[in-house]
C-alpha positions in Angstrom: 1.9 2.6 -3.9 0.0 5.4 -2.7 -3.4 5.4 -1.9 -5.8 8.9 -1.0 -8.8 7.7 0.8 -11.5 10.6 0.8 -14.7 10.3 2.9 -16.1 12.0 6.0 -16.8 9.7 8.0 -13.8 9.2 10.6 -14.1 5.5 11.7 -13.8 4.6 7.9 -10.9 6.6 7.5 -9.4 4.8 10.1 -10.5 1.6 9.7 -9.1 1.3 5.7 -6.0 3.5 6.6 -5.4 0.8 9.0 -5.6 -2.0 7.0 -3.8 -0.3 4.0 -1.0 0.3 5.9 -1.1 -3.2 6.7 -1.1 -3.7 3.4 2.3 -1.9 3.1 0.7 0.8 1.2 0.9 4.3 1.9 -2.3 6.6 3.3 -3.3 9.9 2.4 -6.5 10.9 3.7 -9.2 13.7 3.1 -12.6 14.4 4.9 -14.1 16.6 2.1 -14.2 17.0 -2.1 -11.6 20.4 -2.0 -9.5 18.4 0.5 -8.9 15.3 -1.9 -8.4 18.0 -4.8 -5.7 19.5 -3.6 -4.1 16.1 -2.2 -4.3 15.0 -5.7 -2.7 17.6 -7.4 -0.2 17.8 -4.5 0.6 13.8 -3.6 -0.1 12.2 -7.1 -1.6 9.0 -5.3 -1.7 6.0 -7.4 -5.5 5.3 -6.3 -8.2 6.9 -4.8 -10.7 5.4 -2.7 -13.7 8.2 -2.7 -16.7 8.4 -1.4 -20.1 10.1 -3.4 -21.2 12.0 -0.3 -18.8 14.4 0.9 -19.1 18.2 2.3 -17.7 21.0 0.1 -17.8 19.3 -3.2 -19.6 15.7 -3.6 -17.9 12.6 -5.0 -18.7 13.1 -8.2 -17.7 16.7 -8.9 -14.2 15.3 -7.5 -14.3 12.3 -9.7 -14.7 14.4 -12.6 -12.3 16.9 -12.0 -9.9 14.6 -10.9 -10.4 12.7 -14.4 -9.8 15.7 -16.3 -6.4 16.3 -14.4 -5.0 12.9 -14.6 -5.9 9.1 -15.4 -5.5 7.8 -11.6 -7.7 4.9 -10.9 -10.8 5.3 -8.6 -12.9 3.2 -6.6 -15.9 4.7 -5.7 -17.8 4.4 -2.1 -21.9 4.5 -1.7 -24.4 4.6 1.2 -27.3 4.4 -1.5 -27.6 1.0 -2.9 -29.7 1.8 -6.2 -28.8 0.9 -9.3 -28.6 4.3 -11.0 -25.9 5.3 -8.6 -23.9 2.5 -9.7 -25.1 2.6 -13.2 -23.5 6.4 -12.4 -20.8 5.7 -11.1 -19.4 3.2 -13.2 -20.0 5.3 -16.8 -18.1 7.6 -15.4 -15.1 5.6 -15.5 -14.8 4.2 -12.2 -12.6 1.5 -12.0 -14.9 0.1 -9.2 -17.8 0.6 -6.8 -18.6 -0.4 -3.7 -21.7 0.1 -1.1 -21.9 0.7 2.5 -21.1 -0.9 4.9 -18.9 -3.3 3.4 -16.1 -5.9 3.7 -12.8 -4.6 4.5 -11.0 -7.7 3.2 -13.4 -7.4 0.1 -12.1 -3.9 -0.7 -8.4 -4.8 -0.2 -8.9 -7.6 -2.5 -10.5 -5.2 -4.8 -7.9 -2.6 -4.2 -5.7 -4.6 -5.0 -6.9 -6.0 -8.6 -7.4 -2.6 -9.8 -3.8 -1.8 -9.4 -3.2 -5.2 -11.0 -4.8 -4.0 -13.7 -3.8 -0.7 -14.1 -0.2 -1.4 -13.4 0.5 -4.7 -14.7 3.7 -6.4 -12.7 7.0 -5.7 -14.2 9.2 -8.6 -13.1 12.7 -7.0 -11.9 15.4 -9.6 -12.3 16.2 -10.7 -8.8 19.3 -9.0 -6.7 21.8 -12.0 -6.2 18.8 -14.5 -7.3 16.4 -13.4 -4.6 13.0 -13.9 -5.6 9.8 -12.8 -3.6 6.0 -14.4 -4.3 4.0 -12.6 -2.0 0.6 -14.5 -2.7 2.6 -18.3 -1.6 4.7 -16.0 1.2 8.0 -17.5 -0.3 11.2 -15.9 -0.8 13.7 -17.6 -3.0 17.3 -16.9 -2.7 19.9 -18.4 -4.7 17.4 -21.2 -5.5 17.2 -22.0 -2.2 13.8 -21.0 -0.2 14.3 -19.2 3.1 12.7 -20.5 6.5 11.2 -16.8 7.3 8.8 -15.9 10.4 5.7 -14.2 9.0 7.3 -10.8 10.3 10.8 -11.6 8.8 8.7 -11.9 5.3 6.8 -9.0 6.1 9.8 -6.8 6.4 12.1 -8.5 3.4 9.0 -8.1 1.3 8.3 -4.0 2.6 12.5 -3.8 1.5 12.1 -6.1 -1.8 9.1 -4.2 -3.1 11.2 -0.8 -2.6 14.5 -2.0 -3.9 16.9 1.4 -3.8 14.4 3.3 -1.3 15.7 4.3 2.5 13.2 3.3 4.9 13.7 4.8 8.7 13.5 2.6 11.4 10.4 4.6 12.2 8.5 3.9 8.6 9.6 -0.2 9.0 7.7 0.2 12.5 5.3 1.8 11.2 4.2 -0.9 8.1 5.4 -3.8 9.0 4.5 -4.1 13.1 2.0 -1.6 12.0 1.1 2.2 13.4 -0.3 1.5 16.6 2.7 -0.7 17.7 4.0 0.9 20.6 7.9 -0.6 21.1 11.1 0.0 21.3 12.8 1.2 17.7 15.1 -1.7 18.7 12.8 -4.4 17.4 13.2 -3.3 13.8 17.2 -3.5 14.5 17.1 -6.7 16.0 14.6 -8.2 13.0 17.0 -7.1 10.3 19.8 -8.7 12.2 18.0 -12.3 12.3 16.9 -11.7 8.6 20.7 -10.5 7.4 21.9 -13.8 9.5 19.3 -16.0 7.3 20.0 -14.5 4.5 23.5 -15.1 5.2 23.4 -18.6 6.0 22.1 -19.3 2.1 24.2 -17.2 0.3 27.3 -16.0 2.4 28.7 -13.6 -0.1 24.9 -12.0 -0.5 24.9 -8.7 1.0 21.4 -7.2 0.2 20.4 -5.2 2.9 22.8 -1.8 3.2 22.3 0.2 6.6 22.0 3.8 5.9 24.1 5.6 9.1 21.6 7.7 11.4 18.6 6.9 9.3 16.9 3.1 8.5 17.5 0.2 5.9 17.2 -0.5 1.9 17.7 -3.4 -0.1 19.8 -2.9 -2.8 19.0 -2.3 -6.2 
C-alpha cells in the first residue's frame, strides 16, 4: 500500500514516514497543497495522510480537488481543536481526523482501519499451504506453524503480502531492518537463507522464495 503524507512540518514527516515504513508501507511525502496534487495524480497513493494548514494551497482546497479526481481515502491532520474544523473536515468526506500533537501508534492503528475498510481483505489461497496472520504473528505452512524470529516474520510477511513482486536486497533493508539501518546488504542474504532452511525443514519439496539474479527476492505467486 502506498501512502502520501502531506504536511509542512518536517519532524512529522519524518516521524510518520518512519513508522509507515515500519509498517511495510510505502512513503510518498509533500511539504505543500500543489506538491501533494501533483503526487497524486502522478503516484496514485492508496491513502493520504493531509494536513489543513499547508503553504501554496491549504488542506482543504487539496482535499477537494483531490475528491473530485479520484475516491482515495484521506485522513485529515489539525493544529486547531474546535469542533467546526472537525465538523469540516469530516462532511467533507474524510475518512478520519486527527489533532495535533498526537499518538503515532494511534494514527497507525487508524491508518490502518481505514484501509480495512476501504479495501476489505481478499483472502488469496495459500502458495503450498502457507498461511500468514499478521495480527497473532503466525505463519502456517503445510499445517504446520513455523518457529520464526520476529525478523524472519517480518521479512516472510513483507514477501507474503507482495506475492509475485521483486524486492532488491536494498528495499528488504530498507522495510524490514528499517531505513536508517546501516549494514551490510549481506544480512538480508543471510536472513532468507535461515528462513528458506525453515521453511524447508516443514515442507521439503516447498520452494517459495525464487532469487531473481543481480537484483533481490519474491515469493511466488
Amino acid at each position: 500500500m502506498k501512502i502520501l503524507i502531506v504536511d509542512d512540518e518536517q519532524a512529522i514527516l519524518d516521524v510518520l514516514a518512519y513508522a509507515l515504513k515500519r509498517g511495510h508501507y510505502e512513503v510518498i511525502l509533500a511539504r505543500d497543497g500543489a506538491t501533494a496534487l501533483q503526487l497524486n495524480r502522478a503516484e496514485s497513493p492508496d491513502l493520504l495522510i493531509l494536513d489543513l494548514m499547508l503553504p501554496v494551497l491549504d488542506g482543504l482546497e487539496v482535499f477537494k480537488q483531490v475528491r473530485q479526481e479520484r475516491d482515495v481515502p484521506i485522513i485529515m491532520l489539525t493544529a486547531l481543536d474546535g469542533e467546526i474544523d472537525r465538523v469540516v473536515g469530516l462532511e467533507l468526506g474524510a475518512d478520519d481526523y486527527m489533532v495535533k500533537p498526537f499518538s503515532v501508534r494511534e494514527l497507525m492503528a487508524r491508518v490502518k482501519n481505514v484501509l480495512r475498510r476501504r479495501h476489505p481483505a481478499q483472502e488469496s489461497p495459500p502458495h503450498d499451504g502457507l498461511r500468514l496472520d499478521a495480527d497473532r504473528r503466525e505463519a502456517v505452512l503445510s499445517s504446520k506453524l513455523l518457529d520464526l524470529t520476529t525478523l524472519e516474520f517480518e521479512l516472510l510477511h513483507v514477501l507474503y503480502a507482495n506475492r509475485g513482486h521483486v524486492f532488491s536486497r536494498e528495499k528488504l533493508l530498507e522495510v524490514v531492518w528499517g531505513y536508517d539501518y546501516l549494514g551490510d546488504l549481506r544480512v538480508v542474504d543471510a536472513a532468507v537463507k535461515r528462513l528458506r532452511q525453515k521453511l524447508a525443514t516443514v515442507s521439503p519439496d516447498a520452494d517459495l522464495i525464487t532469487t531473481i539474479r543481480g537484483i533481490g527476492y519474491k515469493l511466488s505467486e
